[in-house]
MARFIMAR-61692 format. One record per residue (C-alpha): residue in one letter; y, x, z; residue number from 1. Coordinates in Angstrom, 3 decimals. Each point is the difference from the previous one (the first is absolute). Example, Ala and Ser with C-alpha at 12.3 -4.5 7.8 and 13.67 -1.06 7.14 Angstrom:
% residues 2
<res: A v: -4.500 u: 12.300 w: 7.800 n: 1>
<res: S v: 3.440 u: 1.370 w: -0.660 n: 2>
END
This chain:
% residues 395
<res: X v: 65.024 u: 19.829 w: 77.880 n: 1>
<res: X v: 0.712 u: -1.391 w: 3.192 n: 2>
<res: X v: -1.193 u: 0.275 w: 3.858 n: 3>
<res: X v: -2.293 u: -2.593 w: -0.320 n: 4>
<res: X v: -3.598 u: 0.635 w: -0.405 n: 5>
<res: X v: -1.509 u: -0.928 w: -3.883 n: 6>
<res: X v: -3.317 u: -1.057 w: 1.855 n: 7>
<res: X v: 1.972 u: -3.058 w: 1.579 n: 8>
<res: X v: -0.716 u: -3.217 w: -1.329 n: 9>
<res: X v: 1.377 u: -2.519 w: 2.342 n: 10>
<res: X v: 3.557 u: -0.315 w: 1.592 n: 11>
<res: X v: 0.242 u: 1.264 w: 4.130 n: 12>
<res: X v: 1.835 u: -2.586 w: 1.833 n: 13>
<res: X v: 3.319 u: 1.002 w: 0.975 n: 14>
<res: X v: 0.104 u: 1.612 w: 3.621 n: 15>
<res: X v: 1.922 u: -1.995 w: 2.411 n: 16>
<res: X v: 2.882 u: 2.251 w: 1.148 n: 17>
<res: X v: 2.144 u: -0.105 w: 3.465 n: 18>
<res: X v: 3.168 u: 2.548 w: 0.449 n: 19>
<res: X v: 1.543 u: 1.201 w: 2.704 n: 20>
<res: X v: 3.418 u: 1.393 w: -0.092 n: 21>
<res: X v: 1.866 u: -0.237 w: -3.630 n: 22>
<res: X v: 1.813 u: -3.000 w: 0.427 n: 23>
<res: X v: 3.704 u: -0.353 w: -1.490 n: 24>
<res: X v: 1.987 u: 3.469 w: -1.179 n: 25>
<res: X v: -3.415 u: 1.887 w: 0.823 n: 26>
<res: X v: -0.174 u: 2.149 w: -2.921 n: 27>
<res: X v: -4.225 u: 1.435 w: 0.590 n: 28>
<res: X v: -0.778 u: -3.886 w: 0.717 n: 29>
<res: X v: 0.923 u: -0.825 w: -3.490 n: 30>
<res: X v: -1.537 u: 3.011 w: -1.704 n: 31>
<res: X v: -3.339 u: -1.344 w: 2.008 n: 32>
<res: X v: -0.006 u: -3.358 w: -1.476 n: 33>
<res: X v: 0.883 u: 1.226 w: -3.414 n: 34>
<res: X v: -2.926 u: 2.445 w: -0.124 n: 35>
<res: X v: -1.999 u: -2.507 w: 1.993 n: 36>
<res: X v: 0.079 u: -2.519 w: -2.848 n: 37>
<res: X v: 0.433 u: 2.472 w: -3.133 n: 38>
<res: X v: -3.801 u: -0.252 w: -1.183 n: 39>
<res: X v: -0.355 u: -3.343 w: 1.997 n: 40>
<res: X v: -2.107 u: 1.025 w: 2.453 n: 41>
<res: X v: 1.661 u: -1.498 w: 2.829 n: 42>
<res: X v: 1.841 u: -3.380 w: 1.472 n: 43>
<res: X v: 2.617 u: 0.603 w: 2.699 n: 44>
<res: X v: -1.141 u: -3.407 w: 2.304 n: 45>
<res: X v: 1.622 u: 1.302 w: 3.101 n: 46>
<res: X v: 2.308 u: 2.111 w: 2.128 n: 47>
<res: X v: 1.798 u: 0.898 w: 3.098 n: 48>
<res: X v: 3.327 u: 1.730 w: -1.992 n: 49>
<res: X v: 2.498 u: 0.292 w: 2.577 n: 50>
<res: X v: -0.180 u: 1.626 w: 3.595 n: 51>
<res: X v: 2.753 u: -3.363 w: 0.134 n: 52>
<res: X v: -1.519 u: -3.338 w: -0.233 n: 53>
<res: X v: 2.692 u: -1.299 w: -1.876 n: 54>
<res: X v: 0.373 u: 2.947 w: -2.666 n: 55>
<res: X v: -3.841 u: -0.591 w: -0.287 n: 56>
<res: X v: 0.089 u: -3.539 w: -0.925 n: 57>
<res: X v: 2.949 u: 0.687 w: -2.422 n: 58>
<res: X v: -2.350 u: 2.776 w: -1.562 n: 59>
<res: X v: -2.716 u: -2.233 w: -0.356 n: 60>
<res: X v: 1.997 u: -2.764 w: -1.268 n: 61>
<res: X v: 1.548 u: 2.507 w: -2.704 n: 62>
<res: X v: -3.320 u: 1.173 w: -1.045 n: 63>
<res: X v: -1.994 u: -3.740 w: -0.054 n: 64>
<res: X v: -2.519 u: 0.359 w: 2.850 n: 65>
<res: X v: -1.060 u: -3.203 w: 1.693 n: 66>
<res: X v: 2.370 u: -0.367 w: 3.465 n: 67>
<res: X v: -3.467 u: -0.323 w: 1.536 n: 68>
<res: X v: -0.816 u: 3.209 w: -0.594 n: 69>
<res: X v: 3.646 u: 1.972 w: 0.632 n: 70>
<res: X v: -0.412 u: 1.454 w: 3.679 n: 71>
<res: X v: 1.893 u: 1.431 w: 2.261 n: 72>
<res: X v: -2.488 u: 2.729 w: 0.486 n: 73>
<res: X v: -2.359 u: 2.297 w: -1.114 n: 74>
<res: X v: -2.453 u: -0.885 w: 3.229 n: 75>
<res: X v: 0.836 u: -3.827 w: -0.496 n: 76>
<res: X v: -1.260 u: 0.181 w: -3.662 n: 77>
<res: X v: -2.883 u: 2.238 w: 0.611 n: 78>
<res: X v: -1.430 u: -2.402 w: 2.690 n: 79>
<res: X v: 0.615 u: -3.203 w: -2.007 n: 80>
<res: X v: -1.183 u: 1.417 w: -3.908 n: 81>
<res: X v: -2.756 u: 0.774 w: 1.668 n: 82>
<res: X v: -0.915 u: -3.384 w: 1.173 n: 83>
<res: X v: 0.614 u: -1.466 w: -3.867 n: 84>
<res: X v: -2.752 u: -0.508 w: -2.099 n: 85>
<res: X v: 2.325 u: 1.164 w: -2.516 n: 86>
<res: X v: 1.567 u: 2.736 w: 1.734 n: 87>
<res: X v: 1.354 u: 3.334 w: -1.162 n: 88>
<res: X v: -2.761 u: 2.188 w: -1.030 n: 89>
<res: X v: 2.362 u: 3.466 w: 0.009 n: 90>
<res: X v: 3.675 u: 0.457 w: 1.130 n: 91>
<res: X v: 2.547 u: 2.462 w: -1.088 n: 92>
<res: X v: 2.663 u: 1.962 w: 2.545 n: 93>
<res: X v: 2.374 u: 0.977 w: -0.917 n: 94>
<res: X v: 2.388 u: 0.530 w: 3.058 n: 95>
<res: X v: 1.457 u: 3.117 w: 1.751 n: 96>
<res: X v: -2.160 u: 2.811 w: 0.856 n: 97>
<res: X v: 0.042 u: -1.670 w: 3.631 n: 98>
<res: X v: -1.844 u: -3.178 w: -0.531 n: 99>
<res: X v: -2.797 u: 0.957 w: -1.980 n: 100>
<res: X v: -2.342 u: 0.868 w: 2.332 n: 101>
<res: X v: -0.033 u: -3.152 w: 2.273 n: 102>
<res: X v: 0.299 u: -2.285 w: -3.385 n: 103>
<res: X v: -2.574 u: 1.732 w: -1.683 n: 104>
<res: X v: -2.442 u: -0.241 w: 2.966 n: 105>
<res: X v: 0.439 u: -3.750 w: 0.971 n: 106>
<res: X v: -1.134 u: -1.068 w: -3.851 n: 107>
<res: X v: -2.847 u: 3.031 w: -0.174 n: 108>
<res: X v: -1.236 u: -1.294 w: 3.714 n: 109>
<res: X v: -0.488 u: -3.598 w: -2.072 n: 110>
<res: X v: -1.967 u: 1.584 w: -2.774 n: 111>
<res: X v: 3.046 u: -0.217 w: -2.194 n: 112>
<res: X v: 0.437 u: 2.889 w: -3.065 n: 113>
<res: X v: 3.551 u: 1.770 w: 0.498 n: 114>
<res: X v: 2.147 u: 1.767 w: -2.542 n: 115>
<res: X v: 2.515 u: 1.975 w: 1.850 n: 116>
<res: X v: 3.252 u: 1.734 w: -0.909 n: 117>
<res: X v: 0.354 u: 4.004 w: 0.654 n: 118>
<res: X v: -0.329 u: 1.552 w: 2.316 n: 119>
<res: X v: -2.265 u: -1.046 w: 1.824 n: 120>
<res: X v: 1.513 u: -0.284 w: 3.428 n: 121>
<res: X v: 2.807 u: 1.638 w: 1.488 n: 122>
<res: X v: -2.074 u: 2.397 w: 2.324 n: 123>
<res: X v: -3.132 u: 1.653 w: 0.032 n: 124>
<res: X v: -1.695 u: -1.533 w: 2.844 n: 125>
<res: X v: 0.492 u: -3.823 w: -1.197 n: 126>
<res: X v: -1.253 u: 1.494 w: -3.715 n: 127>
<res: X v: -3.683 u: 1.107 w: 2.121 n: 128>
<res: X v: 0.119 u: -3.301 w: 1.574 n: 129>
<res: X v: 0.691 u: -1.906 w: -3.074 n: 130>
<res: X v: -2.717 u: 1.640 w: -1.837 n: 131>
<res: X v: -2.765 u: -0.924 w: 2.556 n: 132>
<res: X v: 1.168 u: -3.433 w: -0.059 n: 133>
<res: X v: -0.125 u: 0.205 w: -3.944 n: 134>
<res: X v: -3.828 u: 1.450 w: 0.579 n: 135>
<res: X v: -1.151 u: -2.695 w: 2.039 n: 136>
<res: X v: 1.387 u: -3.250 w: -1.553 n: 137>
<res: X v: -2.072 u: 1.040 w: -3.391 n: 138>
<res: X v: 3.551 u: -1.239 w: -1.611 n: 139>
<res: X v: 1.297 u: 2.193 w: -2.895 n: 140>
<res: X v: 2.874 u: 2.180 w: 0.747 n: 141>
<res: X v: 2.487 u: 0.543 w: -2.953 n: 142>
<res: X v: 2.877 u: 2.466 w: 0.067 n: 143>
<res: X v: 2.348 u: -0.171 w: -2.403 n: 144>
<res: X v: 1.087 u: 3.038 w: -0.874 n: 145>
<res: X v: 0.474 u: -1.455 w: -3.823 n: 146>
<res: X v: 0.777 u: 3.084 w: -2.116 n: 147>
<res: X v: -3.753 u: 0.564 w: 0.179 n: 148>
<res: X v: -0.154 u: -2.812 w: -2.175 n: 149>
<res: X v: 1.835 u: 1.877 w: -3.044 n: 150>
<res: X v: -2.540 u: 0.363 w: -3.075 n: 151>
<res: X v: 1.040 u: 3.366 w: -0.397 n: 152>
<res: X v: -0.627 u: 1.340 w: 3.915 n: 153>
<res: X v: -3.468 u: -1.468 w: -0.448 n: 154>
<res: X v: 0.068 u: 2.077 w: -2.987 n: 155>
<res: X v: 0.894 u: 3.139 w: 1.952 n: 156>
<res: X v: -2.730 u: -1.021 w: 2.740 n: 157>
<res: X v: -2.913 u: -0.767 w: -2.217 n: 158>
<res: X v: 1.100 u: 3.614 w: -2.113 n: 159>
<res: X v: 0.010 u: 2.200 w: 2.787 n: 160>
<res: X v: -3.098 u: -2.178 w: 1.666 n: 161>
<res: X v: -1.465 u: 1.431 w: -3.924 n: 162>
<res: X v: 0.564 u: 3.372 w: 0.953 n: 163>
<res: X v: 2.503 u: 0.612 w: -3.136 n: 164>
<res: X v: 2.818 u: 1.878 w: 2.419 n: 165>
<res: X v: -2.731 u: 2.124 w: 1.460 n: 166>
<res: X v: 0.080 u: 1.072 w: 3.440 n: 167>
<res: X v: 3.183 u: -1.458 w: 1.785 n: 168>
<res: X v: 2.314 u: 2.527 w: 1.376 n: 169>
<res: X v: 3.374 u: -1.692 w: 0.118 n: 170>
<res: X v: 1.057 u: -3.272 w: 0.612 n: 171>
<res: X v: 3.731 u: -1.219 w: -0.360 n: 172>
<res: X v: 1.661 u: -3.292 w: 1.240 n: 173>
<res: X v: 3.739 u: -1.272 w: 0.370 n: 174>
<res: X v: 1.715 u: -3.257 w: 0.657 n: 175>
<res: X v: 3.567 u: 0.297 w: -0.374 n: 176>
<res: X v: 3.097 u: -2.800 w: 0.629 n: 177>
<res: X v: 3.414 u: -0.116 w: 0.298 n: 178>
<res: X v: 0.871 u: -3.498 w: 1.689 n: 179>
<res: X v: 0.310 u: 1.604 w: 3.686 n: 180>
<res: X v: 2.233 u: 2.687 w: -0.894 n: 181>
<res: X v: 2.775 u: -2.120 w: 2.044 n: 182>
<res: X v: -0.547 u: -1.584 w: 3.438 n: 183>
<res: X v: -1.014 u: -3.739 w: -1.619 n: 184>
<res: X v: -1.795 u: -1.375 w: 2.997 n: 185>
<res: X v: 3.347 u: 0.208 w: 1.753 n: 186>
<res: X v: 1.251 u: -2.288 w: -2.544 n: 187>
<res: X v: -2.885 u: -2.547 w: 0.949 n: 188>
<res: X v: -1.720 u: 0.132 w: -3.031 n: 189>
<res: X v: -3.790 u: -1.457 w: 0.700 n: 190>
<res: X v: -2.232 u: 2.331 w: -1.263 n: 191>
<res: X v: 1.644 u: 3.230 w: 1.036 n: 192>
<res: X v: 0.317 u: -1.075 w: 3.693 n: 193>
<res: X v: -3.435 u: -0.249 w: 0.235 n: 194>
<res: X v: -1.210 u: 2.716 w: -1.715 n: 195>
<res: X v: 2.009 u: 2.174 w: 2.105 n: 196>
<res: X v: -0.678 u: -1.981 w: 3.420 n: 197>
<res: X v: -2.790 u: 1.974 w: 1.898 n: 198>
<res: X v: -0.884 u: -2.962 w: 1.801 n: 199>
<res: X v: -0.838 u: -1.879 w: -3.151 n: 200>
<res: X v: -0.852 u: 3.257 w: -2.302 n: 201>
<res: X v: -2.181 u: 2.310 w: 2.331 n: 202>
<res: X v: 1.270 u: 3.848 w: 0.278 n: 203>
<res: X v: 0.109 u: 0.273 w: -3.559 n: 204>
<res: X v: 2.887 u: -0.682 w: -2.322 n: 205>
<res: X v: -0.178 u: 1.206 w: -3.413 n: 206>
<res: X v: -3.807 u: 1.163 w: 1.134 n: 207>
<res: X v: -0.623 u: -3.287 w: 0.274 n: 208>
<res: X v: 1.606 u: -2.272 w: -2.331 n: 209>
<res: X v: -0.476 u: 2.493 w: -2.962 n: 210>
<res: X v: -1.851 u: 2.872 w: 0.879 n: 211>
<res: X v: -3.476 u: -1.640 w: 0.639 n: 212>
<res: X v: 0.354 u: -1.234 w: -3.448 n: 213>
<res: X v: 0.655 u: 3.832 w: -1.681 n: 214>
<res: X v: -2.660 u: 1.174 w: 2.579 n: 215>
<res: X v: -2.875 u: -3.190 w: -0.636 n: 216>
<res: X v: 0.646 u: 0.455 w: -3.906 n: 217>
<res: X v: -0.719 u: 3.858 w: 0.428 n: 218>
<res: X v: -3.513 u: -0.505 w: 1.458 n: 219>
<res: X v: -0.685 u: -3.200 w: -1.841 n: 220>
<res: X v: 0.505 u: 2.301 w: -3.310 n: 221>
<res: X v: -1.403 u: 3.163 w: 0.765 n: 222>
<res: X v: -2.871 u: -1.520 w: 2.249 n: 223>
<res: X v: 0.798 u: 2.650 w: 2.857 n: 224>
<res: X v: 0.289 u: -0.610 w: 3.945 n: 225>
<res: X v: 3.341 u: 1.339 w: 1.755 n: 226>
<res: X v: -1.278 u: 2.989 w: 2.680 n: 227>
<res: X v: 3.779 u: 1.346 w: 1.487 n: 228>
<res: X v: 3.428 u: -0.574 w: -1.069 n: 229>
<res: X v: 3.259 u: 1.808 w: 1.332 n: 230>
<res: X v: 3.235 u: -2.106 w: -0.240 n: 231>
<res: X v: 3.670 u: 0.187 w: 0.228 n: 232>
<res: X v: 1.327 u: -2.873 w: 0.603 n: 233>
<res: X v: 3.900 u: -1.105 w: -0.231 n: 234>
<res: X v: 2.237 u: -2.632 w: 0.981 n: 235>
<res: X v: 2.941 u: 0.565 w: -2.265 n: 236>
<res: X v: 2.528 u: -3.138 w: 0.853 n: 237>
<res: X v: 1.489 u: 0.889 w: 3.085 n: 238>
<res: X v: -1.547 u: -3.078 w: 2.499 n: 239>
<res: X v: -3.301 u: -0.693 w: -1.784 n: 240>
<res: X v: -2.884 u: -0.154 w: 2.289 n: 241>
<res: X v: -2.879 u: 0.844 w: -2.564 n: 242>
<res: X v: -0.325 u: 2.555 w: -2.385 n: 243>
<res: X v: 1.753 u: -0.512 w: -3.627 n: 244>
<res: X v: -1.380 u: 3.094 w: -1.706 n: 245>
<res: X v: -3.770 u: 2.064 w: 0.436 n: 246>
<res: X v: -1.277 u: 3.068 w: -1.215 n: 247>
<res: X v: -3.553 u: 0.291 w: 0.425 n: 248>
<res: X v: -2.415 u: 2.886 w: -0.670 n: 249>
<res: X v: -4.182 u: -1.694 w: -0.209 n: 250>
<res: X v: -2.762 u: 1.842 w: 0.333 n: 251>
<res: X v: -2.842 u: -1.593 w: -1.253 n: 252>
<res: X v: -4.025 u: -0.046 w: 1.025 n: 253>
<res: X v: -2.394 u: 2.076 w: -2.360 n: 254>
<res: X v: -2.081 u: -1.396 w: -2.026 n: 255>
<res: X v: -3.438 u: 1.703 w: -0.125 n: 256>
<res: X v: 0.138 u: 3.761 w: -0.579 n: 257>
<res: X v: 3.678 u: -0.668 w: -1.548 n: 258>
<res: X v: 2.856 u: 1.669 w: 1.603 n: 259>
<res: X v: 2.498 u: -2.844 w: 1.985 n: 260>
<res: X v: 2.587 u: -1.200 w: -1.915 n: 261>
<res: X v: 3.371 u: 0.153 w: 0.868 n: 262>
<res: X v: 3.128 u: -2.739 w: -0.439 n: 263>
<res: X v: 3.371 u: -0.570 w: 0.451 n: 264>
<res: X v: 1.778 u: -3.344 w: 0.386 n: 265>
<res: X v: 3.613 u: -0.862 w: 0.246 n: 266>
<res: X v: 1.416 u: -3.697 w: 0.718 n: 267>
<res: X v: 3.668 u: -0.678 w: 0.171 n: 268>
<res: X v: 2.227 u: -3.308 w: 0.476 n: 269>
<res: X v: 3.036 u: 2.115 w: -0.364 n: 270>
<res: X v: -0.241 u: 1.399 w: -3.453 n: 271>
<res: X v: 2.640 u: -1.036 w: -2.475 n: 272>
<res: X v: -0.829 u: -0.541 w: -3.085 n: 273>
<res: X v: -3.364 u: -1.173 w: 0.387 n: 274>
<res: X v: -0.968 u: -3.616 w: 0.352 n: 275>
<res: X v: -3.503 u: -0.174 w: 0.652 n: 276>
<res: X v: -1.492 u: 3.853 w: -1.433 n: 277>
<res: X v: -3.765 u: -0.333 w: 1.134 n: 278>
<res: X v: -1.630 u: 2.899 w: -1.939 n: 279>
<res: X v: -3.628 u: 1.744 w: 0.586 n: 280>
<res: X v: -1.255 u: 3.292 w: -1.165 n: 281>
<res: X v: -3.396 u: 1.348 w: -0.167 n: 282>
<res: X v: -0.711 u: 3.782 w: -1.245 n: 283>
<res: X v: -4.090 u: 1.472 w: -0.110 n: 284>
<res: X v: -1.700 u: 2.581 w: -1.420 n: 285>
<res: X v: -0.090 u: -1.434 w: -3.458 n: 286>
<res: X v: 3.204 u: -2.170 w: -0.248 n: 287>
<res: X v: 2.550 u: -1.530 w: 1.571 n: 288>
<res: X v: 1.452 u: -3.934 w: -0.181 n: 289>
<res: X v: 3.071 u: -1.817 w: 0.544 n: 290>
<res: X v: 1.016 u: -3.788 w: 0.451 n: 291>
<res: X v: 3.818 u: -1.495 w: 1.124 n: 292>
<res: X v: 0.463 u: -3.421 w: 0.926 n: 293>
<res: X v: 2.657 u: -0.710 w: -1.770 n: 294>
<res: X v: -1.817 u: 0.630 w: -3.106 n: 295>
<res: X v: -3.473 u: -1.020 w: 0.823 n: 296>
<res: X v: -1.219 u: -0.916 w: -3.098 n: 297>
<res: X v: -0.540 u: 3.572 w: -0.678 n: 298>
<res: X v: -2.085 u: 2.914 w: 1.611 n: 299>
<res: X v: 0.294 u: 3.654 w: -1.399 n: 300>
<res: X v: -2.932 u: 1.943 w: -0.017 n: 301>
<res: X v: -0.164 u: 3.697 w: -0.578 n: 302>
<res: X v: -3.309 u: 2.149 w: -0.194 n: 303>
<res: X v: 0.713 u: 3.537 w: 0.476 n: 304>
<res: X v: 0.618 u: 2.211 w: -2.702 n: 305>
<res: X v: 0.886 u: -2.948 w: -2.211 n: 306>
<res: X v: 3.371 u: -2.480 w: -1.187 n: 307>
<res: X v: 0.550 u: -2.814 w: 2.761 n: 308>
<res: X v: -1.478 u: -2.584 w: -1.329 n: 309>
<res: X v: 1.688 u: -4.674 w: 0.582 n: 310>
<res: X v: -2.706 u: -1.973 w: 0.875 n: 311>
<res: X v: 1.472 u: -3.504 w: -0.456 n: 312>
<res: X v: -0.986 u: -3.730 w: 1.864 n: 313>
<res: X v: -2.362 u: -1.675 w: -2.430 n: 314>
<res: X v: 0.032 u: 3.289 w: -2.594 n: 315>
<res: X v: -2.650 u: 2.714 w: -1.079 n: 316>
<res: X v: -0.954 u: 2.015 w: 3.063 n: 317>
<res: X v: 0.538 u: -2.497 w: 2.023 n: 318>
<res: X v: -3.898 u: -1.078 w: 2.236 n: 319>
<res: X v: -1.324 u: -2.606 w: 1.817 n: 320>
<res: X v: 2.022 u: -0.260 w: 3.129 n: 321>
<res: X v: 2.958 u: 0.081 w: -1.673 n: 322>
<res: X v: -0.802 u: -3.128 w: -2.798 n: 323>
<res: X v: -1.465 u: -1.959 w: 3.099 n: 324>
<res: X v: 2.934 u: -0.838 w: 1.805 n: 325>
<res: X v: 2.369 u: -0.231 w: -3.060 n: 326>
<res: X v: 0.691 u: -3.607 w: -1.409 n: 327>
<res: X v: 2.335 u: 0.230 w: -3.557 n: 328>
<res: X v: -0.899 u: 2.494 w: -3.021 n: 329>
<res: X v: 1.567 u: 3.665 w: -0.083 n: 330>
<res: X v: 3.460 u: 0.616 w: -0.717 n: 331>
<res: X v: 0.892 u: -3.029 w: 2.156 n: 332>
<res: X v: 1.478 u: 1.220 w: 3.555 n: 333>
<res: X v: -1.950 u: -1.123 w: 3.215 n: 334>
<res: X v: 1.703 u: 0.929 w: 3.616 n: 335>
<res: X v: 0.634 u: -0.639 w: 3.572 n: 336>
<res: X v: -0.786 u: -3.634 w: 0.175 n: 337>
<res: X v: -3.395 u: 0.595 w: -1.949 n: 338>
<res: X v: -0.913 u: 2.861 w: 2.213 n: 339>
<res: X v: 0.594 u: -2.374 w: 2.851 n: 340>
<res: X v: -2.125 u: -2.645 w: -1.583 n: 341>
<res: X v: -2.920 u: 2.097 w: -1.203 n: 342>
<res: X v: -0.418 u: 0.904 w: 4.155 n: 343>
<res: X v: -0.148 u: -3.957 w: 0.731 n: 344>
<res: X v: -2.239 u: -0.334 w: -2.836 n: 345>
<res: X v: -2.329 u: 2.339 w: 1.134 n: 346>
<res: X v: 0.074 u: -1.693 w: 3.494 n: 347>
<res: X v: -1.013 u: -3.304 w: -1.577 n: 348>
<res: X v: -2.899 u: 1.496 w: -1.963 n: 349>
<res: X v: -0.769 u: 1.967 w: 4.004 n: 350>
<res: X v: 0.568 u: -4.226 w: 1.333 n: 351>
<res: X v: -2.182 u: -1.306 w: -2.167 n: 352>
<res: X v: -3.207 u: 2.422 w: 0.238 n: 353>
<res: X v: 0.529 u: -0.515 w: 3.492 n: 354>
<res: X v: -0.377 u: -3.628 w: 0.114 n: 355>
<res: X v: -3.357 u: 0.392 w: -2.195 n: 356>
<res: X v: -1.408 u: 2.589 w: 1.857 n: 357>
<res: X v: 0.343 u: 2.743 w: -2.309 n: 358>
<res: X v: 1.020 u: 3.350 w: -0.381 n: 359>
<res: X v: 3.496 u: 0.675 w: -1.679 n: 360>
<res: X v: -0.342 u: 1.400 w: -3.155 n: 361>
<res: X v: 0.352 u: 3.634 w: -0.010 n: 362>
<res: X v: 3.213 u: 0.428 w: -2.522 n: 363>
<res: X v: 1.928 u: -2.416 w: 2.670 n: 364>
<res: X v: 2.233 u: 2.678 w: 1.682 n: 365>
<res: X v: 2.631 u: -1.459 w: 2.632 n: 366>
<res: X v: 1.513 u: 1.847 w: 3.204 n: 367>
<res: X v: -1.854 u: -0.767 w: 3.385 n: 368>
<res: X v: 0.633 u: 0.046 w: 3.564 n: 369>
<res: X v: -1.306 u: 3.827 w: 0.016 n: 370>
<res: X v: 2.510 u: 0.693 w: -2.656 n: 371>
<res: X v: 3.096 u: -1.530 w: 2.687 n: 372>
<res: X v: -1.331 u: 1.494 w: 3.036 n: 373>
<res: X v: 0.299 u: 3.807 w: -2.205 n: 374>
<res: X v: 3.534 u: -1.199 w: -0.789 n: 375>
<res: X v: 1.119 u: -0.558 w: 3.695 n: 376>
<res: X v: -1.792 u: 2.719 w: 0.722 n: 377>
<res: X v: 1.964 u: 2.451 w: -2.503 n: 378>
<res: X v: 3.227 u: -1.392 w: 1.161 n: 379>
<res: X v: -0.947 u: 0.895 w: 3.706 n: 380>
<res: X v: -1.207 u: 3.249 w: -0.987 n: 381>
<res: X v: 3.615 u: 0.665 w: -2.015 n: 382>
<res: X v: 1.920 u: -0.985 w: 3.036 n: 383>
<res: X v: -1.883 u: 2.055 w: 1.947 n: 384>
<res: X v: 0.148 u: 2.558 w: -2.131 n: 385>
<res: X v: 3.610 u: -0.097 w: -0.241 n: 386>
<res: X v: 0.884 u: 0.061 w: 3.541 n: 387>
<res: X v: -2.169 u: 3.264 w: 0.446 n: 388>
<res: X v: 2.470 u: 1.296 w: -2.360 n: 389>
<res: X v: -2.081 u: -0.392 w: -3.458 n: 390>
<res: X v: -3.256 u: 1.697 w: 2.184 n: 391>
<res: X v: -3.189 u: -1.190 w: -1.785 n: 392>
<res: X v: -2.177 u: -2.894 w: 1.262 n: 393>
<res: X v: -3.146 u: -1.829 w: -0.343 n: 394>
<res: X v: -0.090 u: -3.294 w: -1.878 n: 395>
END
């Protein structure tokens, strides 16, 4: 099985592709292209990969892009891919929290598709005003927030969506890490002084950069909209400006006559011993699941009342949303970079019923502009949260 539909019979053309940000030693701007061309779906054409002009011609240079079409900026390629009969038809960012709201709106504002990195922007306000800009240009709006891509989280999503955990009642996320247990943006290493910048993060540190991935993947799975959260929020390494550790209690919108669920969500950067330790759990009224990224191949299933049960990638319990986005039979390991690539995949099938006039078939699932604005908004809400000494808030 793979993500592409059995009713095609002819070959989409590849989707002319622009990038800005990921030029050289950007590690996000080479996952991009690598998911970007895993089920050839796309052709990087153009970029603006450098806030340098000279880094950005070296990047383009490195990666084979016409000189014509390297540029010095994100506005500068905008206005001239536009004018190109052969222009870029969707463009990926892939930046610092910072830039992604003007980038994103000068290609939407020229009826150009976007697929942006998380989150969405680095404050609340820009996120409203990107959206609207999204709404108007009748461009798609693709979030990446990949690990909604795993076979095994659509598995979780399509059995709760089934009703086989019941009634929800608790919901369980965590993103752990260890590599800013020491003070390594001091040592002026790239992607750590960033990250921890607020002027090129937003208010939220480890809310931002890893949190709205643990908090997306918890509503993505268990289909429910965030109502409150209360937060404690730390800076552990004496001089960091954003928070390095979160624990977050969710309270969740009912459903019907069903009482709310409720949630709890922890992200850390300074957590030794773990590497990347994205985990969900979901518990109802007739069973309970549980999927880990580092083994995502796998999703264990337990009804209530009976032995937990391995539902594997490709094997027998395994359903339709999980076998659609998987490419190589059971048994062999898929991960990160396929995740990444089944999101850009589903973008292109989004592209190309766009471009006919056609409505996206309904089993292509991708994260949109309303899924980014939640994000900035639950990072808001946890630093507000915080500061009112863990006092519960809206989202």
């Amino acid at each position: 099985m793979t993500i592409e539909s059995k009713d095609e019979q002819t070959r989409e053309p590849r989707i002319r592709l622009g990038m800005v940000g990921g030029g050289a030693g950007a590690f996000i701007g080479a996952v991009h292209r690598m998911a970007a061309r895993l089920d050839d779906k796309f052709e990087l054409v153009a970029g603006a990969l450098s806030s340098t002009p000279e880094k950005a011609v070296a990047s383009g240079r490195e990666l084979g892009l016409d000189p014509s079409r390297t540029y010095s900026s994100y506005r500068e390629m905008a206005i001239r891919e536009a004018k190109l009969k052969n222009g870029i038809e969707a463009v990926s960012i892939v930046t610092p929290n910072h830039v992604h709201y003007d980038a994103a709106k000068e290609f939407l504002k020229r009826g150009m598709h976007v697929i942006c990195d998380k989150p969405l922007t680095s404050n609340l306000a820009d996120a409203k005003k990107l959206k609207k800009v999204a709404d108007e240009s009748g461009a798609l709006f693709v979030l990446t927030h990949n690990y909604t891509g795993y076979p095994m989280v659509r598995q979780a999503r399509e059995m709760i969506a089934n009703g086989e955990l019941g009634d929800i009642r608790v919901v369980q996320a965590e993103y752990p890490q260890d590599w800013l247990t020491e003070a390594v943006e001091q040592t002026g290493q790239k992607q750590a002084a960033w990250r921890t910048d607020p002027a090129q993060s937003g208010v939220g540190g480890s809310t931002g950069d890893i949190g709205t991935h643990a908090y997306n993947l918890a509503s993505f799975v268990s289909g429910l909209e965030l109502d409150s959260l209360a937060a404690d929020l730390d800076s552990f390494v004496p001089g960091r400006r954003l928070d390095d550790n979160a624990h977050v209690m969710l309270r969740f919108k009912a459903k019907s006559s069903e009482k709310p669920a409720k949630g709890m969500l922890w992200c850390s950067q300074v957590a030794p011993g773990h590497e990347n330790g994205l985990k969900v759990r979901v518990y109802g009224t007739k069973g309970g699941i549980e999927w880990v990224q580092a083994d995502p191949n796998y999703l264990w299933f337990t009804p209530f009342g009976e032995p937990k049960r391995l539902i594997t990638r490709g094997g027998a319990g395994a359903g339709a949303a999980a076998a659609r986005v998987s490419r190589v039979p059971s048994g062999h390991p898929e991960g990160y970079l396929e995740a990444f690539a089944t999101i850009y995949t589903e973008a292109a099938h989004a592209i190309h019923a766009a471009k006919k006039g056609k409505a996206v078939d309904k089993a292509v699932i991708y994260p949109t502009v309303d899924d980014g604005v939640k994000g900035v908004a639950f990072v808001e809400a946890c630093v507000a949260s915080s500061k009112r000494n863990g006092a519960w808030v809206k989202v």
